[in-house]
C-alpha positions in Angstrom: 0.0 0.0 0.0 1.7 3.3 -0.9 -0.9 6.3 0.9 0.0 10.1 0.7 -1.8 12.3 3.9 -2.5 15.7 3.5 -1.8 17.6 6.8 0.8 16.1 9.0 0.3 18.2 12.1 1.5 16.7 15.2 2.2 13.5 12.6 -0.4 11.5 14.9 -2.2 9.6 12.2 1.1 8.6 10.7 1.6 6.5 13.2 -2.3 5.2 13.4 -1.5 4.7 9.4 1.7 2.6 10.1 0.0 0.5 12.9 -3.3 -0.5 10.4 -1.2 -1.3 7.3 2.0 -2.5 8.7 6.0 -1.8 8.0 5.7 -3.1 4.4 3.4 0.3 3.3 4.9 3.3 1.4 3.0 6.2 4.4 4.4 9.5 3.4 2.7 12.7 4.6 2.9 16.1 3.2 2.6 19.3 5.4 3.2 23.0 4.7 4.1 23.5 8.2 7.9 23.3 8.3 8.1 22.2 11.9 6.0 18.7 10.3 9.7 17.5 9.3 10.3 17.0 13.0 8.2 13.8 11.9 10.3 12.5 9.2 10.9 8.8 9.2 8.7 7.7 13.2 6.2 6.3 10.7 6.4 7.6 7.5 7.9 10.1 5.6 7.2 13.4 5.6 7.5 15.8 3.0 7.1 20.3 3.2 5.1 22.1 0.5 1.6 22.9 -0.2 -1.1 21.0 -1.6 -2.2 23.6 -3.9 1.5 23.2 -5.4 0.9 20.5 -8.0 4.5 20.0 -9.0 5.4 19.2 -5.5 2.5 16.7 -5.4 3.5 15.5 -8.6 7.5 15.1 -7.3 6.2 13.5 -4.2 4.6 10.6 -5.7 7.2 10.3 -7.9 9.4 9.7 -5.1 6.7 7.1 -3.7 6.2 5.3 -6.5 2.6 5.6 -7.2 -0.1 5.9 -4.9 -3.2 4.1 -3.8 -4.6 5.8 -1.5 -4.8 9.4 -0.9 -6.6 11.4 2.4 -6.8 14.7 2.2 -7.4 16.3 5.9 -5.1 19.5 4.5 -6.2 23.0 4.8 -10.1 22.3 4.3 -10.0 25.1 1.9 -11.8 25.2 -1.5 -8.9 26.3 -3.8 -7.0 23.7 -2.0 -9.5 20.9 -2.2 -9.6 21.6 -5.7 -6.2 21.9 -6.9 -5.0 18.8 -5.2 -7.5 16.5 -6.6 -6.9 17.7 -9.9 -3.4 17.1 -9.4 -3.7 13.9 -7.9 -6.3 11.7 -9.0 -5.1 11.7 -12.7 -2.1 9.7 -10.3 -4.0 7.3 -8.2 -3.6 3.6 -8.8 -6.6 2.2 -10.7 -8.4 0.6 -8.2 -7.0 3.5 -5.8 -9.3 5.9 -3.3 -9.0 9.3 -2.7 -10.7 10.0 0.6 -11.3 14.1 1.3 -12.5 14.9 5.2 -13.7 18.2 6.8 -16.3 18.7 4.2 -18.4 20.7 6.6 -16.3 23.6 5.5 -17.6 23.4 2.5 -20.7 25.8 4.1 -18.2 28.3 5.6 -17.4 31.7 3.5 -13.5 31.8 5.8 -12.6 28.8 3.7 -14.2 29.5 0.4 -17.5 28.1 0.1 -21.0 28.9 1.6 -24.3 27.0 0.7 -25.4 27.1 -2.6 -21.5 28.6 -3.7 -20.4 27.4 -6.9 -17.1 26.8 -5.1 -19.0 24.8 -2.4 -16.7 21.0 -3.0 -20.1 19.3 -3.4 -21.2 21.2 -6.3 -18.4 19.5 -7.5 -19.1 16.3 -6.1 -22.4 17.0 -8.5 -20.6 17.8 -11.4 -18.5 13.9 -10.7 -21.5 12.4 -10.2 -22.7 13.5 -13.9 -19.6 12.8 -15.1 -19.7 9.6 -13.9 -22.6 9.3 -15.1 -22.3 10.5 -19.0 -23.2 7.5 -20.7 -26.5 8.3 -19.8 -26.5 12.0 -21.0 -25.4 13.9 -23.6 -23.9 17.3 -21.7 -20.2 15.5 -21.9 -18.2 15.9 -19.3 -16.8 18.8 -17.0 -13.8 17.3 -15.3 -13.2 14.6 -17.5 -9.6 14.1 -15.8 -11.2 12.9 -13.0 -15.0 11.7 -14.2 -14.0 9.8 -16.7 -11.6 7.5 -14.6 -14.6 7.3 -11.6 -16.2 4.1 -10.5 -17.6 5.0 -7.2 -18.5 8.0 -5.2 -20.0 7.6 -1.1 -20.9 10.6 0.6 -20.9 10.7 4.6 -21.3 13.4 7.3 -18.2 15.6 6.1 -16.5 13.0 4.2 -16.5 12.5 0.6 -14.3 8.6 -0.9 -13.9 8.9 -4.6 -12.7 5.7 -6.2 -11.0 5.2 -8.6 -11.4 2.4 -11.7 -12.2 1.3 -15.2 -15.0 3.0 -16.9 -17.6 0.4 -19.3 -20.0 1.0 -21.6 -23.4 0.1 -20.0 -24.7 -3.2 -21.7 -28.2 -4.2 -21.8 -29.1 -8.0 -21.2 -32.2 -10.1 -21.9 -32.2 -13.6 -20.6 -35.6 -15.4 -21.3 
């Protein structure tokens, strides 16, 4: 398993994340906090840059080899949410999850969104849903970097898990 946390902060979860998958997993954690390096190497490593910076995100899973499983507990701001999904889902295993927490910011002006705000994450989580929908429509698709690679989407109190697989053409079958 090689997972890439957003938000080190007192690199807690690391270690929760080295305990549930074991010393075999690639656990690195990125932070734009330079006092997170303090946790380099207990139970992961730990890289310093911002999420919003997708040629760090890029270099760091690079470095990891891939990733399978991405958890975004990072700023909780819209731009942020955003850019790092764009950045990284295109680079998540198929078969990969990207899980995004803190969604309840997503009502909150302070962190760029607000109910019924364009930039509100689940208008987006709307648009993904079409997307991965589009076989059924004919509007195309507007993020087709992500939405066109989507297989799954489950929404929970302040939680949204996207996951990633193979898209198929729906088939219809008659037995009888």
């Amino acid at each position: 398993v090689r997972m890439l946390e957003i938000g080190v902060y007192q690199g807690g979860s690391l270690g929760m994340w080295r305990k549930y998958f074991g010393n075999e997993a690639i656990i690195y954690g990125i932070d734009i906090n330079p006092e997170c390096a303090a946790f380099n190497g207990h139970d992961g490593q730990v890289r310093i840059g911002s999420q919003a910076d997708s040629g760090f995100l890029e270099s760091v899973v690079a470095e990891m080899g891939g990733v399978d499983i991405v958890l975004d507990d990072g700023s909780h701001e819209m731009k942020h949410i955003h850019s790092s999904l764009k950045a990284l889902f295109p680079l998540l295993s198929n078969g990969g999850t990207y899980f995004i927490e803190d969604l309840h910011t997503c009502y909150w002006r302070p962190w760029g969104g607000g109910y019924g705000s364009k930039d509100n994450f689940f208008h987006v989580v709307g648009e993904l849903i079409n997307d991965m929908h589009h076989w059924y429509h004919d509007s195309g698709f507007v993020r087709q970097e992500i939405g066109s690679a989507l297989s799954g989407i489950h929404i929970h109190d302040s939680i949204v898990v996207l996951e990633k697989g193979s898209s198929c053409p729906p088939v219809h079958s008659q037995v009888g």
